[in-house]
C-alpha positions as CSV (number, residue, x, y, z in Angstrom):
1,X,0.0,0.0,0.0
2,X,3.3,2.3,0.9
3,X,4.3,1.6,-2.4
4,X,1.2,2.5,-4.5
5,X,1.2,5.6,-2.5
6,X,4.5,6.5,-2.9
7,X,4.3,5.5,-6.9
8,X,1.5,7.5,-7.2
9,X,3.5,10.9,-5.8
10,X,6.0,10.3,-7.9
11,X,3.8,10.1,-10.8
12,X,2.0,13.0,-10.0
13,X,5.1,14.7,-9.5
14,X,6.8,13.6,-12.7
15,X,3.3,15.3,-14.6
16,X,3.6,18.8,-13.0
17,X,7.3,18.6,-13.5
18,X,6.5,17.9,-17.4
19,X,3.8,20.4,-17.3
20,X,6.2,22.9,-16.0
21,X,8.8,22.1,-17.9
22,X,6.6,22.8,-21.2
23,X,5.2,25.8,-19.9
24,X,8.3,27.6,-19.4
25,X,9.7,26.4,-22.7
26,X,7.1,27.9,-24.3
27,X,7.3,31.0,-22.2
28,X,10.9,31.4,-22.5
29,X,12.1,29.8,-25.9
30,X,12.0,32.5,-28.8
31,X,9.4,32.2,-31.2
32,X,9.4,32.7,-34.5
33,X,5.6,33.1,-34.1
34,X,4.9,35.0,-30.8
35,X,1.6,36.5,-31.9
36,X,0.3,33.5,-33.8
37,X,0.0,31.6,-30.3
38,X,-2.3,34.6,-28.7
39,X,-5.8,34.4,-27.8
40,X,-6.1,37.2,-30.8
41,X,-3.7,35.0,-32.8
42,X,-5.9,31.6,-32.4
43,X,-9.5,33.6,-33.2
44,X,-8.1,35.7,-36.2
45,X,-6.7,31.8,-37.6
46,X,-10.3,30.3,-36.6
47,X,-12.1,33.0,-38.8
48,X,-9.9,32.9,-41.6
49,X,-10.2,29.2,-41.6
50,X,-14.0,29.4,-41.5
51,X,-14.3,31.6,-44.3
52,X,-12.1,29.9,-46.5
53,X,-14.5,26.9,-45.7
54,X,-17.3,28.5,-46.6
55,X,-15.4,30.3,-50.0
56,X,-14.7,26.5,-51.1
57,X,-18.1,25.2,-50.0
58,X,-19.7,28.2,-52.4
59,X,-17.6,27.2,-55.0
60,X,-18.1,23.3,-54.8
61,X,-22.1,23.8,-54.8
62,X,-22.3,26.4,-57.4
63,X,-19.4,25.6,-59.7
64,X,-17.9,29.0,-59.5
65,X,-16.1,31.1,-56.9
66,X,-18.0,33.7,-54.9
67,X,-17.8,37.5,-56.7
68,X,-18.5,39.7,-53.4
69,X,-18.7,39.8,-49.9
70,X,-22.8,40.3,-50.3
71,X,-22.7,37.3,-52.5
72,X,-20.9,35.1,-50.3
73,X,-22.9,36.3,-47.2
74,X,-26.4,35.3,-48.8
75,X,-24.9,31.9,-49.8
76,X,-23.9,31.1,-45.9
77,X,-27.2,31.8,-44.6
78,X,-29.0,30.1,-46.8
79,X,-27.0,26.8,-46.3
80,X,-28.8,23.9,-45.7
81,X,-28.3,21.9,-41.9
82,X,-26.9,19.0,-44.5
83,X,-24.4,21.7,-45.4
84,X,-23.3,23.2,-41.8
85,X,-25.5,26.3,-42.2
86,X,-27.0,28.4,-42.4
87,X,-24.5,30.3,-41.0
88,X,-23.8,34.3,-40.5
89,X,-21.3,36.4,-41.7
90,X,-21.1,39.5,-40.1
91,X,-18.5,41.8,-40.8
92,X,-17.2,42.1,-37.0
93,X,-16.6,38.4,-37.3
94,X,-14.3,38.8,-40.1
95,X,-12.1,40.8,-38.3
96,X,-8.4,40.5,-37.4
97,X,-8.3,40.7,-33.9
98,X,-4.3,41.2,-34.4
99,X,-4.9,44.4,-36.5
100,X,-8.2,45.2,-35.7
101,X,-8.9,45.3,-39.4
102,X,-11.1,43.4,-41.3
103,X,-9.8,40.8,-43.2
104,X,-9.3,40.7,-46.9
105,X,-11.0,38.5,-49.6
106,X,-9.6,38.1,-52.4
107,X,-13.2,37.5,-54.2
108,X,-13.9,35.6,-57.8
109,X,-10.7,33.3,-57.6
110,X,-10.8,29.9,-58.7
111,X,-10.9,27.3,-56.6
112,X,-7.6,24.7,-56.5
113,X,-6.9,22.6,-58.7
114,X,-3.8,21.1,-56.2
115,X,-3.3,21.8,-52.9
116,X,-2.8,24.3,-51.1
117,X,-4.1,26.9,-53.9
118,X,-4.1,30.3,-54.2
119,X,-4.4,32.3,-50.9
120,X,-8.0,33.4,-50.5
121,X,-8.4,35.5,-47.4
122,X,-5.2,37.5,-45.4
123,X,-5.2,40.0,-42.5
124,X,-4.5,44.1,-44.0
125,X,-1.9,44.5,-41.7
126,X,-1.4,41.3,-39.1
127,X,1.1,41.3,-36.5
128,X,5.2,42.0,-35.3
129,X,5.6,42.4,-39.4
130,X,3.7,39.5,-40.4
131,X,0.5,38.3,-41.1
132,X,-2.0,35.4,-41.5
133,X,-2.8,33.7,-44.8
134,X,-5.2,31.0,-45.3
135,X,-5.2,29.0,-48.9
136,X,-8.3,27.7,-50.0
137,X,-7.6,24.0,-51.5
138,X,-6.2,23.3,-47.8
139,X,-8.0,25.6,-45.4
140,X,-4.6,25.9,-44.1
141,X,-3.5,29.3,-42.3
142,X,0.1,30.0,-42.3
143,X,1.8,33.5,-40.6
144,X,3.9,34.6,-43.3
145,X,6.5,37.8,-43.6
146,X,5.8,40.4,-46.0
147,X,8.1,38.8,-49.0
148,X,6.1,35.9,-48.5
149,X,3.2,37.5,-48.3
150,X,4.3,39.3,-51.7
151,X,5.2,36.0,-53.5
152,X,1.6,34.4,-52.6
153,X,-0.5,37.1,-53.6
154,X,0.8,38.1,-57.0
């Protein structure tokens, strides 16, 4: 019984001393991503990743990309339950909470062909001199610098 007990400190030890241990690594370690790990950081990459959802879901149902924001709004709230919707797209929810800006869609491109496609949404401004992107054949945001940014967008 000793032992169990004494096995069961330890192991409760050992977890906050791991928990610790990660904690201040990723307190003290440089990032090269400080701002992408913030509460604002982890919203602004939710949203962009929502609407890019929603950008390739418009364009798999209607065979085309969406033209405007209007456009794209209608088409969410008139989704279907079978769909995820409807859902609403209000312009304070498409806001960088990084930048305070909202975010910019590049509206009427084609949808992927290959992964990860053309980058459909991007915060104005972002963060620390760089910024989220989010591609629409993956959905995947990345926090790119501004020559990046440069290279994606062209």
């Amino acid at each position: 019984m000793k032992d169990r007990a004494r096995y069961g400190v330890l192991a409760g030890f050992l977890v906050l001393a791991a928990g610790a241990g990660v904690a201040v690594y990723l307190l003290a370690s440089p990032s090269r991503h400080p701002d992408a790990v913030t509460p604002e950081g982890t919203v602004t990459q939710t949203r962009l990743t929502s609407l890019a959802e929603v950008y390739a879901l418009h364009g798999t149902l209607r065979k085309r990309p969406p033209a405007s924001f209007e456009e794209l709004r209608a088409f969410a709230a008139a989704l279907s339950p079978q769909h995820g919707g409807p859902i609403t797209l209000s312009e304070d929810r498409l806001t960088s909470l990084r930048d305070g800006q909202p975010l910019v869609v590049r509206y009427g491109l084609p949808l992927a062909e290959a992964a990860p496609g053309p980058v459909v949404a991007h915060e104005q401004d972002g963060a620390g001199g760089r910024r989220f992107v989010v591609f629409v054949g993956t959905r995947r945001v990345e926090e790119v610098d501004e020559a990046r940014f440069r290279e994606l967008v062209r």
